[in-house]
C-alpha positions as CSV (number, residue, x, y, z in Angstrom):
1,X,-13.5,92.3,54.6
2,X,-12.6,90.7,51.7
3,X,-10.4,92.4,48.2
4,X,-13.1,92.6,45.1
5,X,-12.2,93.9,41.9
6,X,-9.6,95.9,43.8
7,X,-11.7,97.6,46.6
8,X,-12.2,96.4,49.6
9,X,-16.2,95.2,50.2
10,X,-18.4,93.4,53.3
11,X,-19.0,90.6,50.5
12,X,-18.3,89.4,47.4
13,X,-19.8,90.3,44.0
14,X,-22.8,87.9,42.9
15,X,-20.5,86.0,40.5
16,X,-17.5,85.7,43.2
17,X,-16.6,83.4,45.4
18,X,-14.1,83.9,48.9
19,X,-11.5,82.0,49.1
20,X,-9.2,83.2,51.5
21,X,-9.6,86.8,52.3
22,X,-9.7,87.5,48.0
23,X,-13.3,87.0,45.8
24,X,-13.0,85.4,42.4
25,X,-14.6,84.5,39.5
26,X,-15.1,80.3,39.6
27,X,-16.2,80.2,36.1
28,X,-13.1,81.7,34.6
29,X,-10.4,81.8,37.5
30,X,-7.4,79.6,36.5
31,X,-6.6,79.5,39.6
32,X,-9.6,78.6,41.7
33,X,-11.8,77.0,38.4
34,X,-15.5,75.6,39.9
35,X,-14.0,75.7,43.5
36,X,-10.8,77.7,45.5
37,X,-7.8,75.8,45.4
38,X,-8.7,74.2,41.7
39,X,-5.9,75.2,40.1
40,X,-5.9,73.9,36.0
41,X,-2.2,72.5,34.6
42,X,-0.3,73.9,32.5
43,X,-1.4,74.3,29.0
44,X,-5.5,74.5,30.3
45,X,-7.7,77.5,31.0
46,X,-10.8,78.0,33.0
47,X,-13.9,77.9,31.0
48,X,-17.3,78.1,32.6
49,X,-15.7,76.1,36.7
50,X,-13.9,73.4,34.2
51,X,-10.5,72.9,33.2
52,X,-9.9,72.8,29.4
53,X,-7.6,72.8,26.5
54,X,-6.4,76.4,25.8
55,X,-5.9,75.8,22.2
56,X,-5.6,79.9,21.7
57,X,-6.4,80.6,17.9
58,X,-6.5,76.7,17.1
59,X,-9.9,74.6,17.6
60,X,-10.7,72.3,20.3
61,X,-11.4,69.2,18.7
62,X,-11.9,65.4,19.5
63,X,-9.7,62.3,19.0
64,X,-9.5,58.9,18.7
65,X,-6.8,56.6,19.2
66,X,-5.7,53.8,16.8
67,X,-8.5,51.8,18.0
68,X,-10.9,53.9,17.2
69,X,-11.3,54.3,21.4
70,X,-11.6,58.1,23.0
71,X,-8.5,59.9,23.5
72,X,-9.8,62.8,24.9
73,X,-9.7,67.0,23.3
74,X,-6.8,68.1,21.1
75,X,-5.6,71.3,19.9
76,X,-5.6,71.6,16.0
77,X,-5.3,74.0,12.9
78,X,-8.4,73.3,10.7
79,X,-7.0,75.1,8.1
80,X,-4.0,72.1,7.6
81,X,-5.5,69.1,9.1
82,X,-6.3,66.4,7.1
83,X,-8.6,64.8,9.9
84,X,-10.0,68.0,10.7
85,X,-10.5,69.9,7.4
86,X,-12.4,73.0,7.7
87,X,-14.0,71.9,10.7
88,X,-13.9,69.0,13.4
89,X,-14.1,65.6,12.6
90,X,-13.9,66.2,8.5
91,X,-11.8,63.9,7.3
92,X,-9.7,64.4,4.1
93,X,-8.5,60.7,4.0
94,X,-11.5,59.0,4.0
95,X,-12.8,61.3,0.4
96,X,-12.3,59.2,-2.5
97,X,-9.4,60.7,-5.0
98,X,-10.9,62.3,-8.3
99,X,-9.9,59.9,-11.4
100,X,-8.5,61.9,-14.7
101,X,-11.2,60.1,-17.1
């Protein structure tokens, strides 16, 4: 027998998976994320069996390094960041300034 949303079953639910004598959820288990014993760091949640950024209310955006190379998913505030204005990738610094004519 195994422990499934707290009762004891033959099996697991459709969406579970054993591992050990508990079921979970692979797509959203922190824990056990796409497999058992695939535990995400600190600072990462479980989204659909992959590790990624928990950002919380900030958004999950893209970044580049100097070089313009891929430097992998950053949390940020869209409402404050000039690269990230409003929405990801909107950059502020590349807008040309208004002139007083």
């Amino acid at each position: 027998q195994v422990c499934s949303q707290g009762q004891c079953k033959a099996n697991c639910a459709a969406n579970e998976i054993k591992c050990g004598t508990i079921c979970v959820v692979p797509d959203t288990d922190s824990k056990n994320c796409g497999k058992c014993g695939n535990a995400c760091n600190i600072g990462f949640k479980c989204s659909a069996g992959a590790c990624v950024l928990d950002c919380g209310t900030k958004a999950t955006c893209g970044s580049t390094d100097d070089a313009g190379v891929d430097a992998g998913q950053v949390c940020t505030d869209t409402q404050t960041d000039t690269l990230n204005c409003g929405a990801c990738g909107k950059d502020c610094s590349q807008l040309p300034v208004p002139t007083k004519g």
